[in-house]
KESEDO-663899 format. One record per residue (C-alpha): x, y, z negated; residue in one letter. Coordinates in nm, 4 decimals, padded with zeros to 6 digits. Layout:
{timi {X; Y; Z}; A} ...
//
This chain:
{timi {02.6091; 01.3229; -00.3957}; X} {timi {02.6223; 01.0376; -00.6454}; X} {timi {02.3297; 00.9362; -00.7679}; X} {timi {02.2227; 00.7867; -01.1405}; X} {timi {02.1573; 00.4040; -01.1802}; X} {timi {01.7729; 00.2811; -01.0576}; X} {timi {01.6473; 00.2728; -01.4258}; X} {timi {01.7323; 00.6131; -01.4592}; X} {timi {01.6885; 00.7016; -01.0880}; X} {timi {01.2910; 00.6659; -01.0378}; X} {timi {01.1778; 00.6184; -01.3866}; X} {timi {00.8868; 00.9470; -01.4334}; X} {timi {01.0032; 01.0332; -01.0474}; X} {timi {00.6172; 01.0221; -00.9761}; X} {timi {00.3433; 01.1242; -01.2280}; X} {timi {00.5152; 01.3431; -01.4269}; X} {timi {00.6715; 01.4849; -01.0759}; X} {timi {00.3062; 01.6578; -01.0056}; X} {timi {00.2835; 01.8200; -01.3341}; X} {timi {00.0919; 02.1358; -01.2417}; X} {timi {00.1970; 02.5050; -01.3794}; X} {timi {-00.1097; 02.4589; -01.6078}; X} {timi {-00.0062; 02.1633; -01.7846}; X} {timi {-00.1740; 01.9690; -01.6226}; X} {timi {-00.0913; 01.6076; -01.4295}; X} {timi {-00.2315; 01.5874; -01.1212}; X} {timi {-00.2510; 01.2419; -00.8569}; X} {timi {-00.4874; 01.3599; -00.6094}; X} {timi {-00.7009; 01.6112; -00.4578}; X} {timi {-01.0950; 01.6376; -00.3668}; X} {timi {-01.1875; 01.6928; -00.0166}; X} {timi {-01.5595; 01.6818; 00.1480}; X} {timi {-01.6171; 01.5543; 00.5322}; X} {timi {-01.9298; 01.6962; 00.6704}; X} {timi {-02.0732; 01.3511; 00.8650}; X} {timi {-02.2261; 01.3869; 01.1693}; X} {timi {-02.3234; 01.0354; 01.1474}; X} {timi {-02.4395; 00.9988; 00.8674}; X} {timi {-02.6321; 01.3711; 00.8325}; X} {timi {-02.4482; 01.4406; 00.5205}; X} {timi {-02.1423; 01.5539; 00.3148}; X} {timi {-01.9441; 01.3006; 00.1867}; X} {timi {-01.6826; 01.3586; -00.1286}; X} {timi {-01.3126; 01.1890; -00.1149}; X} {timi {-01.0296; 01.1623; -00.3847}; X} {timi {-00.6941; 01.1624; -00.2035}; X} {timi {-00.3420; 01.0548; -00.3054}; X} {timi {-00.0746; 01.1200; -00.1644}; X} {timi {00.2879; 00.9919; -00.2749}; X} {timi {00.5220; 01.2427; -00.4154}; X} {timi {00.7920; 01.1159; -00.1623}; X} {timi {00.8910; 01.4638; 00.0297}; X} {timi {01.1591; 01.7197; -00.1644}; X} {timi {01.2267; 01.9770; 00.0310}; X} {timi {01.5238; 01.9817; 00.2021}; X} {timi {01.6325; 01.6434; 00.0520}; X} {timi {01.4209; 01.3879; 00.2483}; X} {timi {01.2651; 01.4432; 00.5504}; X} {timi {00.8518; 01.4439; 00.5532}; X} {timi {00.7433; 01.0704; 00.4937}; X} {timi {00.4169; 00.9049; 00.6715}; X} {timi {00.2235; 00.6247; 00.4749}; X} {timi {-00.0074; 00.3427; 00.4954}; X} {timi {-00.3458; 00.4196; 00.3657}; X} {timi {-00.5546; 00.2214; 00.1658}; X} {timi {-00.9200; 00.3058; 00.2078}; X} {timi {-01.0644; 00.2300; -00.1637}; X} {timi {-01.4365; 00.1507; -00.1787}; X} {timi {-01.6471; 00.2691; -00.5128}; X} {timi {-01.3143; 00.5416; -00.5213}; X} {timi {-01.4214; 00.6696; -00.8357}; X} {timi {-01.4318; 00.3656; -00.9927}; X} {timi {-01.1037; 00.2636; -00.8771}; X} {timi {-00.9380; 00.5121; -00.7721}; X} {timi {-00.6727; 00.5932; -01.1218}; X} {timi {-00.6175; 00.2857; -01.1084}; X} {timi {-00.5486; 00.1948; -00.7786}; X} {timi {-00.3176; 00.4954; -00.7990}; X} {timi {-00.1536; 00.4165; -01.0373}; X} {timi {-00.0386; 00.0654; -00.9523}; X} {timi {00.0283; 00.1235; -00.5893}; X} {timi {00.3001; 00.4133; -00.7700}; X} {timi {00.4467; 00.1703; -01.0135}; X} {timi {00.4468; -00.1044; -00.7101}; X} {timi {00.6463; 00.0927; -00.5170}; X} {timi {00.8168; 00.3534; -00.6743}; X} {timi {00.8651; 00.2839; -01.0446}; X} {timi {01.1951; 00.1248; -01.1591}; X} {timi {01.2909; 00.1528; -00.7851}; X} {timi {01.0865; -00.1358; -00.6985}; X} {timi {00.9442; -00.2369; -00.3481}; X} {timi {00.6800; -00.4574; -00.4125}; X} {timi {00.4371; -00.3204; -00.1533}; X} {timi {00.5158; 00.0727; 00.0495}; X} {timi {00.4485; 00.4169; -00.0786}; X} {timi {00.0387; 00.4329; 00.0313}; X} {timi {-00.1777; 00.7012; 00.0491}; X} {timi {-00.5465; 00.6333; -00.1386}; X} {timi {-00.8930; 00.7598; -00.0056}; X} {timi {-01.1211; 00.6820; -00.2707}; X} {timi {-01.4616; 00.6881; -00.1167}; X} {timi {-01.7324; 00.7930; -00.3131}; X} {timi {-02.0503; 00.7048; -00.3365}; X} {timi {-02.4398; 00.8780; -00.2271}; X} {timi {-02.6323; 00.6061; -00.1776}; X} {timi {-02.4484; 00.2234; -00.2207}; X} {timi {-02.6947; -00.0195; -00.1793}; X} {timi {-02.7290; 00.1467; 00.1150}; X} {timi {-02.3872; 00.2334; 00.2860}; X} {timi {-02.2759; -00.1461; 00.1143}; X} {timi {-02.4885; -00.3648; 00.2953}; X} {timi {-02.4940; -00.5245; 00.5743}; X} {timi {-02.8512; -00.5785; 00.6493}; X} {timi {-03.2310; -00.4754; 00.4766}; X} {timi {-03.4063; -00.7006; 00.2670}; X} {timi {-03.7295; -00.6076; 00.1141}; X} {timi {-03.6010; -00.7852; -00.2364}; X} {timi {-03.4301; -01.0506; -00.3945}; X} {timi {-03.5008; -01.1077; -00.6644}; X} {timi {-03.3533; -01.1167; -00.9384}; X} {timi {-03.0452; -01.0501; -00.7854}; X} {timi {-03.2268; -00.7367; -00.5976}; X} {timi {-03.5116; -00.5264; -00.6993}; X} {timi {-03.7764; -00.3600; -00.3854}; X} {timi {-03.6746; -00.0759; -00.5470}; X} {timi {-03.2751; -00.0661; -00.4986}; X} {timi {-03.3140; -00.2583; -00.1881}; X} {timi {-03.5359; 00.0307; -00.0050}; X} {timi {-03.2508; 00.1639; 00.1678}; X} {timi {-03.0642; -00.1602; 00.2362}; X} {timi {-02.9082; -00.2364; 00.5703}; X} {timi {-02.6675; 00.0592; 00.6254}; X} {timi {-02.3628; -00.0541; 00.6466}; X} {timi {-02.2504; -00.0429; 00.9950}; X} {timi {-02.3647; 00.2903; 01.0057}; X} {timi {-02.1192; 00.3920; 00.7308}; X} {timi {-01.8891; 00.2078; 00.9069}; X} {timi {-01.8560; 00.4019; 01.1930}; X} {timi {-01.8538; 00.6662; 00.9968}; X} {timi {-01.5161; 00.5542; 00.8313}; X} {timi {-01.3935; 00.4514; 01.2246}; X} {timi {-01.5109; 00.7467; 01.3773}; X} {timi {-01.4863; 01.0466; 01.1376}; X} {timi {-01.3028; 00.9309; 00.8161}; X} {timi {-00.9983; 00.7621; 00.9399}; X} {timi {-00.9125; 01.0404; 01.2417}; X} {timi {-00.9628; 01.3002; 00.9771}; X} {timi {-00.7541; 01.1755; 00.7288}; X} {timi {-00.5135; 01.0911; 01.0426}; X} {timi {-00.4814; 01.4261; 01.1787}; X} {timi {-00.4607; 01.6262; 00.7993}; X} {timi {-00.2226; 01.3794; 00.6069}; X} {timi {00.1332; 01.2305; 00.7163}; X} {timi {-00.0144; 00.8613; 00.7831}; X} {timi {00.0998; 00.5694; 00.9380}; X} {timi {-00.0506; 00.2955; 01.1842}; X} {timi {-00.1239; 00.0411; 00.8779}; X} {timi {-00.4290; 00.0478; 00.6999}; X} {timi {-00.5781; -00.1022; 00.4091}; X} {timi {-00.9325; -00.1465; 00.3286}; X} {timi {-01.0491; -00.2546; -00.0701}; X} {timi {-01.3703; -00.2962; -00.1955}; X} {timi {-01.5248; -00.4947; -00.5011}; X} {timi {-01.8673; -00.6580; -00.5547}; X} {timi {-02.1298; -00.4585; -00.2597}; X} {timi {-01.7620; -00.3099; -00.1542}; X} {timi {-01.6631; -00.6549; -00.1406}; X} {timi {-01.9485; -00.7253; 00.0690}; X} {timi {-01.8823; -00.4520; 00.3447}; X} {timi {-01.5051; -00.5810; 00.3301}; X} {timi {-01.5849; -00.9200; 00.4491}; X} {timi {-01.8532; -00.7530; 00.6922}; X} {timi {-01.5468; -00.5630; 00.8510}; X} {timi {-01.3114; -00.8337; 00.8798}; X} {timi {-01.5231; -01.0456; 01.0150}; X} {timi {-01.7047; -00.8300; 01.2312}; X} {timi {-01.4570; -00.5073; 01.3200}; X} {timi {-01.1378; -00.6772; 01.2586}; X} {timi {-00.9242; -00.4857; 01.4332}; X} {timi {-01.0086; -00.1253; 01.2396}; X} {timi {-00.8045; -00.2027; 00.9344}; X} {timi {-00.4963; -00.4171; 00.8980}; X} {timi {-00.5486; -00.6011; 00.5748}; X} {timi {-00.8610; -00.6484; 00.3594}; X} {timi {-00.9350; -00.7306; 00.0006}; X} {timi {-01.2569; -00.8385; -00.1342}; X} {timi {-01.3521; -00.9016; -00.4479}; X} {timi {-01.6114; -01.0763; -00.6146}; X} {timi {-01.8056; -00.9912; -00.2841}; X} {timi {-02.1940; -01.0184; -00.3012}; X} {timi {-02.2126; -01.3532; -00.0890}; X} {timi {-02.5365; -01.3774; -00.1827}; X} {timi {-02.7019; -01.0997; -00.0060}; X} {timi {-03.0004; -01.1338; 00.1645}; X} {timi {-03.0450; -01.5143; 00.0764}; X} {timi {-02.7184; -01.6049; 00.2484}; X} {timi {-02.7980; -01.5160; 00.5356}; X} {timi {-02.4610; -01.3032; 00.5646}; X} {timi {-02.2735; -01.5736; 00.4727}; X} {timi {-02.4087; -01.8060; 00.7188}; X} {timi {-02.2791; -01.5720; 00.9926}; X} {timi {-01.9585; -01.4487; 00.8449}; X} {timi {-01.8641; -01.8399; 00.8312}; X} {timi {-01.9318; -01.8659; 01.1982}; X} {timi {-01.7415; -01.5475; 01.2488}; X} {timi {-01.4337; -01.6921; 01.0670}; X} {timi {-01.4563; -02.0621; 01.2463}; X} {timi {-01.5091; -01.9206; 01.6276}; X} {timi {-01.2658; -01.5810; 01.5942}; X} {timi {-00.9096; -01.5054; 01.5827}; X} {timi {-00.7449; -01.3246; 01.3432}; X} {timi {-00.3920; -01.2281; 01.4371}; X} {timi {-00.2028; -01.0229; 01.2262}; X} {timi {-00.4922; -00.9776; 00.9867}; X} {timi {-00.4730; -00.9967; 00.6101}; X} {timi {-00.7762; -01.1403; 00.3747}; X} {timi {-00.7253; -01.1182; -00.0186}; X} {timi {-01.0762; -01.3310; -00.2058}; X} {timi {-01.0926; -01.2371; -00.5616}; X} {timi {-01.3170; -01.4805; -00.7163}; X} {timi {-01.4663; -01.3878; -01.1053}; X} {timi {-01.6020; -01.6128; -01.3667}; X} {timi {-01.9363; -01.5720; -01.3425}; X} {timi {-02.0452; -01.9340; -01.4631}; X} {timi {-02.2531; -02.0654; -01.7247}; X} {timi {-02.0275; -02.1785; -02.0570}; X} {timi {-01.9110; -02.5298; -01.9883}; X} {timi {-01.9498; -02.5165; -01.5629}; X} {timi {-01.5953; -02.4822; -01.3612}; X} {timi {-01.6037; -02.4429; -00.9750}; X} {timi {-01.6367; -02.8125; -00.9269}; X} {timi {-01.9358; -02.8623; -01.1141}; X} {timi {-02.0902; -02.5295; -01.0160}; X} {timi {-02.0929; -02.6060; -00.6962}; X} {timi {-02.3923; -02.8784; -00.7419}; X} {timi {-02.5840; -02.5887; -00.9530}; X} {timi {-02.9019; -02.5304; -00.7634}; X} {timi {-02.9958; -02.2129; -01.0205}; X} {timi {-02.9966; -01.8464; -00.9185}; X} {timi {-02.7773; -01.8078; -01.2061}; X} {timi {-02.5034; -01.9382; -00.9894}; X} {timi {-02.5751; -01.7934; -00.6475}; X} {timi {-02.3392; -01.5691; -00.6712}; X} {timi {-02.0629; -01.7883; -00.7246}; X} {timi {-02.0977; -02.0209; -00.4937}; X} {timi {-02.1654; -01.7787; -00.1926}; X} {timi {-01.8149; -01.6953; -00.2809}; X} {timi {-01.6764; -02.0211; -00.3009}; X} {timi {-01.8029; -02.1386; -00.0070}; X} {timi {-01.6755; -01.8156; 00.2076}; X} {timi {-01.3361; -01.9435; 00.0751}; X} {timi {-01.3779; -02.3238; 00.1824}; X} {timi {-01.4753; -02.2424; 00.4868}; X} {timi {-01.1468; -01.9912; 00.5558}; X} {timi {-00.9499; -02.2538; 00.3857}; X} {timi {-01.0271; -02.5326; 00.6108}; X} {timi {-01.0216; -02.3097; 00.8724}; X} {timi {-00.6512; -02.2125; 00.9325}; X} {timi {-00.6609; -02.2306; 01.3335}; X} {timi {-00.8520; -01.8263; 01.3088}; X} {timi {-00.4635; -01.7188; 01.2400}; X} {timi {-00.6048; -01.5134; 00.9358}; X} {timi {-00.3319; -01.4854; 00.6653}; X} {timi {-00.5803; -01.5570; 00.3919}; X} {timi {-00.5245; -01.6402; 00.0185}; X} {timi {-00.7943; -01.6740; -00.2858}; X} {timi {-00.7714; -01.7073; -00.6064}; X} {timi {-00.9858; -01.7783; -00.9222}; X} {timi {-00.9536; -01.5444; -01.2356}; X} {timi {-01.1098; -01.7735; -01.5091}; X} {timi {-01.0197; -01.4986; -01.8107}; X} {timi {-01.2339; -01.2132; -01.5903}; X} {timi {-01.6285; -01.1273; -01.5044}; X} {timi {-01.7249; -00.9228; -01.2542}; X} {timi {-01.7106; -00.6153; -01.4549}; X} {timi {-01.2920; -00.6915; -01.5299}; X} {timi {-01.1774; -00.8987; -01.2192}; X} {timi {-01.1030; -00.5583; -00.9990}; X} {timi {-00.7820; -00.4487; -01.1581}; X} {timi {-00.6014; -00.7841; -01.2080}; X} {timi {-00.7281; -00.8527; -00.8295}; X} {timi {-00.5825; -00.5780; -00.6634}; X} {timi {-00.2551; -00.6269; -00.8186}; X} {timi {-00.2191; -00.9601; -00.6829}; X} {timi {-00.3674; -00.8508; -00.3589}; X} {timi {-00.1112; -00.6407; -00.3222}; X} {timi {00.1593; -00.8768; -00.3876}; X} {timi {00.0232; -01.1428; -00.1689}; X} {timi {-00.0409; -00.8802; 00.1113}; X} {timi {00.2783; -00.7347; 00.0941}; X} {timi {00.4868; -01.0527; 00.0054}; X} {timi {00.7266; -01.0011; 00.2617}; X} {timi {00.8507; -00.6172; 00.1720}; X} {timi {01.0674; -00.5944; -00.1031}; X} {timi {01.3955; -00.6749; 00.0017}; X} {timi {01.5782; -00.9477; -00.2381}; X} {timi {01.9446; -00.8940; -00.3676}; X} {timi {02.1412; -01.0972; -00.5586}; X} {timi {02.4726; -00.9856; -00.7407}; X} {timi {02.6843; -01.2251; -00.5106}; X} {timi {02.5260; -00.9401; -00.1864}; X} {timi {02.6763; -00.6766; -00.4140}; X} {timi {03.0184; -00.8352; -00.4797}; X} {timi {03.0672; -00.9835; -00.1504}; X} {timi {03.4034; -00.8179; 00.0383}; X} {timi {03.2807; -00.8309; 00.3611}; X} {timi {02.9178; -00.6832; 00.5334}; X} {timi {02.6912; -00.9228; 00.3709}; X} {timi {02.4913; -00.6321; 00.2280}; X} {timi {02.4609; -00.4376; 00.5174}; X} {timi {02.3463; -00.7258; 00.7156}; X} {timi {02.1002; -00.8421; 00.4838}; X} {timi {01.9138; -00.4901; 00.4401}; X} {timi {01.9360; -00.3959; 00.8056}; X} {timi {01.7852; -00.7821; 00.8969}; X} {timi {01.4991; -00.7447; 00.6063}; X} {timi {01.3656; -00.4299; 00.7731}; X} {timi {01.3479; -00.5665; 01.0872}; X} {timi {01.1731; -00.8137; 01.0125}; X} {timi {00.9336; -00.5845; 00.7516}; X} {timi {00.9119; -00.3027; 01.0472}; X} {timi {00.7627; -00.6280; 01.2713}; X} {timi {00.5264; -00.6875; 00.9877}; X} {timi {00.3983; -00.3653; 00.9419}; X} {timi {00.3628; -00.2902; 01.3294}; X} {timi {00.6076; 00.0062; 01.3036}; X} {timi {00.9622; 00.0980; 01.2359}; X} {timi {01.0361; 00.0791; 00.8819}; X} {timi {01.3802; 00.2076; 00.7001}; X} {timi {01.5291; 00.1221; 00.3819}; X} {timi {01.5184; 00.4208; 00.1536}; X} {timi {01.7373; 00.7024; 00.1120}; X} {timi {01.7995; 00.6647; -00.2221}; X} {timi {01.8634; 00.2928; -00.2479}; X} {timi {02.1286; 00.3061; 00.0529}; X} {timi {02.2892; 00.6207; -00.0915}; X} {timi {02.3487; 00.3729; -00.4343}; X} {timi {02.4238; 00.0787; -00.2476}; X} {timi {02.6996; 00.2898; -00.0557}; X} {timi {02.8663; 00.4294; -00.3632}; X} {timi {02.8236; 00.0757; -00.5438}; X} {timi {03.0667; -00.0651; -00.2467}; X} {timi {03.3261; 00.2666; -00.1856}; X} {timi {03.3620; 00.2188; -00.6103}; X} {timi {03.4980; -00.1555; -00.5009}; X} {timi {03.7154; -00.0037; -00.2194}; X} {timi {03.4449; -00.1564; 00.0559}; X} {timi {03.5125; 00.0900; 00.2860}; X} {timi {03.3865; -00.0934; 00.6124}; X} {timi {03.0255; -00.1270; 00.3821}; X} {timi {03.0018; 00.2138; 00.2619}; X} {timi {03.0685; 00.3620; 00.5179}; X} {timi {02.7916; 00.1884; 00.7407}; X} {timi {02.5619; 00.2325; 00.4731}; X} {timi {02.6316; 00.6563; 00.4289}; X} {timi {02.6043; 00.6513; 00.8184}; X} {timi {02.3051; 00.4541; 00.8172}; X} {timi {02.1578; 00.7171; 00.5812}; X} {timi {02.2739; 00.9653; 00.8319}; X} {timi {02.1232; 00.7898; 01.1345}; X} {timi {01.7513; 00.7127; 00.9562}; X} {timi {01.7176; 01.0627; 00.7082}; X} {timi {01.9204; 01.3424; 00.9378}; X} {timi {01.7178; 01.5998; 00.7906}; X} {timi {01.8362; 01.5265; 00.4319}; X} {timi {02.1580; 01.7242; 00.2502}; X} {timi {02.2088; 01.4222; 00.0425}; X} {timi {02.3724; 01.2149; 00.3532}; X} {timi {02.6506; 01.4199; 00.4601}; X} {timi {02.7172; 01.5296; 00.1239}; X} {timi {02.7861; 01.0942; 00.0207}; X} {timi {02.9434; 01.0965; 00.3646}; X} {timi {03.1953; 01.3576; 00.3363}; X} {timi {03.2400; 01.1737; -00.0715}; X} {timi {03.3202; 00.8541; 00.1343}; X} {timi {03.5484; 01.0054; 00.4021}; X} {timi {03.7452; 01.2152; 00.0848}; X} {timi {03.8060; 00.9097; -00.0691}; X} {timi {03.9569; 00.7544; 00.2349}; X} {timi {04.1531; 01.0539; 00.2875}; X} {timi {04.0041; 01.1571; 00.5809}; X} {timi {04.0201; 01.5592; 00.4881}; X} {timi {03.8857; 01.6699; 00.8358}; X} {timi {03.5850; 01.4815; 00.8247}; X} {timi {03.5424; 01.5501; 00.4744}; X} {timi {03.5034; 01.9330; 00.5230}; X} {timi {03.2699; 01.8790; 00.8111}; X} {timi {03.0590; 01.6693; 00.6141}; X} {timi {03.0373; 01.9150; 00.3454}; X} {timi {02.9649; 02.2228; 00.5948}; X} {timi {02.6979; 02.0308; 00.6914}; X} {timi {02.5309; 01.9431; 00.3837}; X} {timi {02.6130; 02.3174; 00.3074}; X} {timi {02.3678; 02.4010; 00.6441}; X} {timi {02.0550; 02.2411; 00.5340}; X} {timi {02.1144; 02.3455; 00.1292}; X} {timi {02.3309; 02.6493; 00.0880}; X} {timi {02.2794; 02.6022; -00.2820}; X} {timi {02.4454; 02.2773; -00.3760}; X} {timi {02.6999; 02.3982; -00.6278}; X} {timi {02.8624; 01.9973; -00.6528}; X} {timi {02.9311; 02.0564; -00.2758}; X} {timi {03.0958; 02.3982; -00.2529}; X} {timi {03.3069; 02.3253; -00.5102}; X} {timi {03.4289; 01.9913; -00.3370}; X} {timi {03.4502; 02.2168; -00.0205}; X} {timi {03.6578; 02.4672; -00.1400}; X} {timi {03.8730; 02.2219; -00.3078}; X} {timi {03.9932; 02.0313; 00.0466}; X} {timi {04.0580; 02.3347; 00.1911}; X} {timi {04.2881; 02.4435; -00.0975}; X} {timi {04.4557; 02.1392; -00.0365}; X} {timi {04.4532; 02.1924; 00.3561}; X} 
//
């Protein structure tokens, strides 16, 4: 079945897809987790991309990006994870599912360890319950993840994103249970905590471990006195700039140390505090953490004769599917253009490994047999045609473009 152009082809394929009966948009749903571990109920937003039609595509898993402070974050996150990789038909970075976590008690569940105060970065009174984080921790390993595993169509990739005390607990996990998410982003962590202390060991962490296949995104804010840059502040003795330069010397020391294997990258937001850093962050976390997914065409792919095209796609998914630690396909929908794009050129040999790739990766979707049978018409292959058609006619009895090519070719039998 012949599809529209990408412009017109995912633009409003995703918000305005979830439209409820009551007028309503919705991007997620609430769910509660009754922890064992932590002796308490604990609230979740979930998001889950609107990638399965029935009988079109078959049921999609996802990567999951665990979002710390989720209502906070969580729209947003949303939101650009859906324009990222859906929008416009791009690919920046997969279809994800969000948990936004919310919070009970986050100077508790944030932190790595208990301090009586710090003043006056830390009150006695908001550091009472300090020092819980590895307890919420395991609750993410041990209840969280395997219940969003076993209710939601997941993958083996996971994300984990958390800003200022989130931050914190990010680099905590990295550095300290590495291998329970995939990639990490932290931003404007609290490097300062308990007089540096955390800092001191997370540096050791990062110089004496390895880091294999692990991603580490640093957003760094402006936090600096008018007139100081991150040269200059780093010679600041005040606790005005504690913050600041816990952070930059976390990313010194993963800099200089490249031997850990950690696929790290920082960067410096001079235009954003602490308060606006988060959304610009993520973006580029994204980007950086993802670099290596979207697939890049040029128009000479398209116009090429031979299998140039093919070859490309089928190579970049290899190599993404190594990336990711799973087998990845190219989606339906892109192939299904790319296959019509070369049988309106008369690229037979392209379109039609491109319809039976389709075939091969989405068997449980009409769509492919109905742009096979379209390619095998055109070649004049009538036989093929009609089985093609019967087929699609199998999984959607109601596709009125299809019975009327049907019945058609066997007119013309």
């Amino acid at each position: 079945m012949k599809q529209l152009l990408f412009s017109l082809l995912f633009v409003g394929s995703s918000f305005l897809a979830k439209a409820q009966s009551d007028n309503k948009i919705t991007i997620g749903t609430i769910e509660t987790i009754k922890s064992k571990i932590l002796n308490e109920d604990r609230q979740v937003w979930i998001h889950v991309p609107d990638g399965y039609i029935k009988g079109q595509q078959k049921k999609e898993h996802y990567p999951v990006l665990y979002l710390l402070d989720g209502n906070s974050h969580f729209t947003s996150v949303v939101g650009m994870t859906e324009q990222l990789s859906t929008i416009n038909g791009n690919t920046v970075c997969p279809k994800m599912i969000v948990v936004g976590i919310l919070n009970t008690d986050r100077n508790r569940d944030l932190t790595p360890t208990h301090i009586e105060s710090d003043l006056p970065m830390m009150s006695p009174e908001g550091s009472k319950t300090s020092g819980g984080n590895e307890n919420f921790i395991a609750f993410i390993e041990k209840e969280l993840i395997p219940y969003i595993e076993t209710n939601y169509p997941t993958t083996p990739y996971k994300m984990l994103v958390g800003h200022s005390f989130g931050g914190l607990m990010a680099i905590n996990t990295v550095a300290n249970h590495t291998n329970l998410f995939n990639s990490y982003v932290a931003i404007d962590p609290s490097m300062w905590w308990d007089k540096q202390k955390f800092l001191e060991e997370s540096k050791k962490a990062f110089v004496q471990k390895k880091f294999k296949n692990t991603s580490l995104f640093l957003g760094i804010a402006n936090t600096m006195e008018i007139g100081m840059d991150t040269i200059s502040v780093k010679k600041d003795t005040t606790q005005n700039t504690r913050h600041i330069r816990a952070i930059l010397e976390l990313a010194n020391t993963l800099k200089k140390n490249k031997q850990n294997q950690l696929n790290f990258q920082s960067k410096y937001y001079d235009k954003d505090d602490h308060g606006s850093i988060p959304l610009i962050a993520e973006y580029d976390a994204l980007r950086f953490i993802f670099g290596f997914y979207k697939v890049t065409l040029t128009s000479s792919d398209f116009f090429d004769s031979g299998m140039a095209l093919s070859t490309k796609i089928v190579k970049h998914y290899q190599n993404v599917s190594e990336k990711m630690g799973y087998k990845i396909v190219p989606p339906e929908d892109s192939i299904n253009q790319f296959g019509y794009m070369a049988l309106g050129r008369k690229n037979f040999a392209q379109a039609e490994f491109l319809f039976k790739l389709n075939v091969k990766n989405y068997p449980e979707s009409f769509n492919v047999y109905d742009s096979l049978g379209d390619y095998y018409k055109e070649i004049g292959d009538k036989t093929n045609a009609i089985s093609n058609y019967k087929k699609t006619l199998s999984i959607n009895k109601e596709s009125a473009e299809t019975k009327q090519k049907l019945e058609e070719l066997e007119k013309g039998k």
